[in-house]
N, C-alpha and C positions, 0 to 999 in steps of 0.2 A: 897447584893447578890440577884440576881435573877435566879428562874425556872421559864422554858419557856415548852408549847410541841412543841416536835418537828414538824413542818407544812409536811416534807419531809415523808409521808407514808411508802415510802422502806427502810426506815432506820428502825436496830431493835434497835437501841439507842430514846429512845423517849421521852426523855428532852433534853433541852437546858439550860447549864448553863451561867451565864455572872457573871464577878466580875469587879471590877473595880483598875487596875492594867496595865498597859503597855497600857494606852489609851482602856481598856478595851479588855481582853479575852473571847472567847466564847468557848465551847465544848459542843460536843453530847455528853450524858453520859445515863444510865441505871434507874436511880433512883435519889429520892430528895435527900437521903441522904446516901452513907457508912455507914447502922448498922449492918449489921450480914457479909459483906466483903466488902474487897476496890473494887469499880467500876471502871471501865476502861474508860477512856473521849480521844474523838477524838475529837482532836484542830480544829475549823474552822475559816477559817476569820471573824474576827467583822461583815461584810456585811452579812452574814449569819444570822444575828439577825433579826429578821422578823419586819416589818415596824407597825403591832399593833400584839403584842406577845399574845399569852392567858397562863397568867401569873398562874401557881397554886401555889407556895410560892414565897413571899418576905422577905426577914430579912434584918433590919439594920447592918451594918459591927462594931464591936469595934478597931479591925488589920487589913489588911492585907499588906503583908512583903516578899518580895520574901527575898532568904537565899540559896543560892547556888542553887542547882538543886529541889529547894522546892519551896510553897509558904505557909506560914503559915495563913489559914485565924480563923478569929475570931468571932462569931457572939455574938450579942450583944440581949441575950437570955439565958434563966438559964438551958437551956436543949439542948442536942445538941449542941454545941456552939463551939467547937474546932476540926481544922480540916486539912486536910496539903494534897497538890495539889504537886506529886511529878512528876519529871519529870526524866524520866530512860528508861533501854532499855529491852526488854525481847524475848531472843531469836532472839538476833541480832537486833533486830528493835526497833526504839525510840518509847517508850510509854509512855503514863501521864495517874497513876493513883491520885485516890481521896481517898484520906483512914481518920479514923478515929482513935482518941488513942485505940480503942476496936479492930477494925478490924487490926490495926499494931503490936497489942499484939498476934495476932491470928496468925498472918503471919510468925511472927517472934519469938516462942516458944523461953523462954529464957533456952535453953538447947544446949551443944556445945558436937559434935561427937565426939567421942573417935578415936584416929588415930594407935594404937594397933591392930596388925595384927589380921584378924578372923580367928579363929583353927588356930593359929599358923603359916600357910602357908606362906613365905617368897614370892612365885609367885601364879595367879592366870588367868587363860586364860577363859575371858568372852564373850561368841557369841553373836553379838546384832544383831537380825535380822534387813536385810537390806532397812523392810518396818518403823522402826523408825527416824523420821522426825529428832525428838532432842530428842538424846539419852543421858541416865547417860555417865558423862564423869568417877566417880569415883576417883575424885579427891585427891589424898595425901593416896593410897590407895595404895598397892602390887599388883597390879591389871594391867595385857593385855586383851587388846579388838581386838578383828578381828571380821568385818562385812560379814556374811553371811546368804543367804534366812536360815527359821528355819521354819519345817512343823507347829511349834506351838508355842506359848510365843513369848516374847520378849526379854529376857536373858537368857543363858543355857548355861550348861556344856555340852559337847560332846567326846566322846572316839571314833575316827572316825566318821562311820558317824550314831551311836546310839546316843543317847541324854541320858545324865544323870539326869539331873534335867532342869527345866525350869519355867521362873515367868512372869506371864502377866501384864502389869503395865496398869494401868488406871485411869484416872482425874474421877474426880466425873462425868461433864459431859458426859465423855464419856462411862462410867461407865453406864448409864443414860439411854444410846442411844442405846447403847449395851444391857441393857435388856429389852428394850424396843420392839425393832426389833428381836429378839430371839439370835441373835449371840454370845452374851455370853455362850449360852448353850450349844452351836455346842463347841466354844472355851472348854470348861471347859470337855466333852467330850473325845478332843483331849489331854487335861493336864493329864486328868484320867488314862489315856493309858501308861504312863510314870512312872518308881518309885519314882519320888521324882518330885511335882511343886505345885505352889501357884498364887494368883492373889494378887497384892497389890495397894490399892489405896490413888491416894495422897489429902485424906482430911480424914475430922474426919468421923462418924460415924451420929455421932449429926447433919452434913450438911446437911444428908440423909432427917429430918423430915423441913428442912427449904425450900426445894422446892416449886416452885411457877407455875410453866410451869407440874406439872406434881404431880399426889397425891403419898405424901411421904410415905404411906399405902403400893402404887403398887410397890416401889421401895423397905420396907423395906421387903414384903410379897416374894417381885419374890428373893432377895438374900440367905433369909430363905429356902424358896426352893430349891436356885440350894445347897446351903452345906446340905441340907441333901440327895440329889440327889448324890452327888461328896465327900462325907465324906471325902477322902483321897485329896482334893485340898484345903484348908485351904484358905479363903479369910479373908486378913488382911488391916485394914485403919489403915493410918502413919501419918494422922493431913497435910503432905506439901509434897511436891517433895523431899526434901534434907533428911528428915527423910525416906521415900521412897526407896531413894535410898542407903539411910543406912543399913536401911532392906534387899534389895535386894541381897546386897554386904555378909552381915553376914551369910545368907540363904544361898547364892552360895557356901559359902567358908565351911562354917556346911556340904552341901552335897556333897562337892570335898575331903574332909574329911571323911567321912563316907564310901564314896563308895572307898577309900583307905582300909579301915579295913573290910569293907565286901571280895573285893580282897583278901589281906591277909588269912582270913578265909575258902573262898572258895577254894584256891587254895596253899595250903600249898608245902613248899618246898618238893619235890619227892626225894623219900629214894630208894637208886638202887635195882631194883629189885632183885628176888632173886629166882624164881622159873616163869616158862610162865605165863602170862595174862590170867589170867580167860575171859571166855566168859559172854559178859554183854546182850547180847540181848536175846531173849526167840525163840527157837524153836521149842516147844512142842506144841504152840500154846493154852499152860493154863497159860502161864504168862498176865502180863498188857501190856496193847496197849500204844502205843508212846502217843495215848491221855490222857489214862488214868496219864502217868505218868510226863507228862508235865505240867498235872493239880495238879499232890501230888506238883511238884517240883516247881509251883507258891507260894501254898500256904504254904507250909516252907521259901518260900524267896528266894529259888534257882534264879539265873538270865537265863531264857531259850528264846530262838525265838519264836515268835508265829508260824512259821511252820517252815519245813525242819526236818533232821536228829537232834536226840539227841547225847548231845556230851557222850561217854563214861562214866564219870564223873558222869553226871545225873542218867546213871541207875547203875552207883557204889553207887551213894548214898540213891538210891531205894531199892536194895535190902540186905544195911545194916540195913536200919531201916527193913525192912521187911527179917527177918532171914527166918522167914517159905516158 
């Protein structure tokens, strides 16, 4: 097995692997070796191999074996030495990664989803904003999806056109990028605003201090800061995508739930009246102002507009907690 660097400056792949296999392969890859994740290798033709290479590792081979859509190689060295060149698709497009038995363990958690409905719900109608490239499909799920723009998140419940809950999903990278550039802030901002949303991302946690391009300090200091900034948006790491999006799915279905039994409560079956309607609003002008009482009626939990008329309702339940 040989690495090479890459001669090609614009490339951000900056080695060159060869093995010797099908008259010898070559690919651009990332790194000498898959230890802490599988690298991603763009296949080039053999002629791509530069006519005097500046070689940083060589190792003698003990296997290599192609095996269906793999190639199992072997290096003949007591460290590092076992390694598998798989060749598959990701998101529609053929890709060959390079993984290692560490980085295949990591990938592939040996844990299987549970297919038992969340809260119960037999149906579940999920928004996926229509700036999602490749979205949860929610596979083997009680789950309807319709695609439409969403002020905020990437999945969400909607009662018209208010948002119930909502969850921003994010790869490490770009998780990375985003707090780098400040736009997570603004995002998380907009989550705030909502009663029920979260950000979920698809790696560990642990990935966070393995960063290379970027001090893992500034990434885990800036997250620390927005939850205590955003107390009420809960940022959770899921280890992968499929976990991820198992999460997402359990969250949604938990806050299509919830806001079923807050419903119920807020708004109990009406018992036929039996004398005229009291008057709910104050014109004496020594009761509370719509502000005041918009503001009792957040913080009990009441569900109110941030402007307009208060419903009826609201100041029923104003001036039962407040008899005087």
């Amino acid at each position: 097995m040989l690495i090479a660097r890459n001669p090609d400056p614009q490339s951000r792949l900056q080695y060159l692997l060869r093995i010797p296999i099908d008259q010898g392969l070559v690919f651009r890859t990332s790194d000498v070796w898959p230890r802490t994740k599988a690298l991603f290798c763009y296949p080039v033709p053999s002629e791509h191999w530069p006519e005097h290479p500046d070689i940083v590792e060589r190792a003698p081979i003990r296997s290599c074996t192609r095996r269906g859509a793999a190639i199992d190689l072997i290096l003949d060295r007591g460290r590092e030495n076992r390694s598998q060149i798989v060749f598959t698709t990701a998101r529609g497009r053929d890709a060959v990664f390079w993984q290692s038995p560490r980085t295949r363990k990591q990938a592939r958690p040996n844990v299987r989803t549970p297919t038992a409905r969340a809260a119960g719900l037999t149906d579940l109608t999920i928004v996926i904003d229509t700036h999602e490239r490749y979205p949860y499909r929610f596979t083997g799920q009680q789950v309807h999806t319709v695609s439409a723009a969403l002020p905020c998140g990437d999945y969400a419940l909607r009662a018209g056109d208010r948002l119930l809950a909502s969850v921003e999903r994010k790869s490490l990278p770009d998780l990375v990028s985003s707090l780098t550039n400040g736009k997570l802030r603004f995002a998380l901002a907009e989550l705030a605003a909502l009663p029920r949303a979260a950000v979920v991302i698809e790696d560990r946690y642990s990935a966070v201090f393995k960063l290379e391009r970027v001090r893992p300090a500034v990434v885990a200091d800036a997250l620390a800061e927005l939850q205590i900034r955003y107390p009420t948006v809960p940022i959770v790491f899921c280890e992968n995508r499929k976990l991820a999006e198992e999460w997402t799915y359990r969250y949604l279905a938990a806050a299509r739930h919830w806001c079923d039994i807050e419903d119920t409560d807020h708004h109990p079956t009406p018992s036929p009246p039996t004398q005229a309607p009291t008057v709910v609003s104050d014109t004496t002008g020594t009761g509370p102002s719509s502000a005041e009482v918009r503001a009792w009626a957040r913080a009990t939990g009441l569900d109110v507009p941030a402007r307009g008329r208060l419903h009826p309702r609201i100041w029923d339940a104003w001036h039962t907690a407040h008899p005087e």
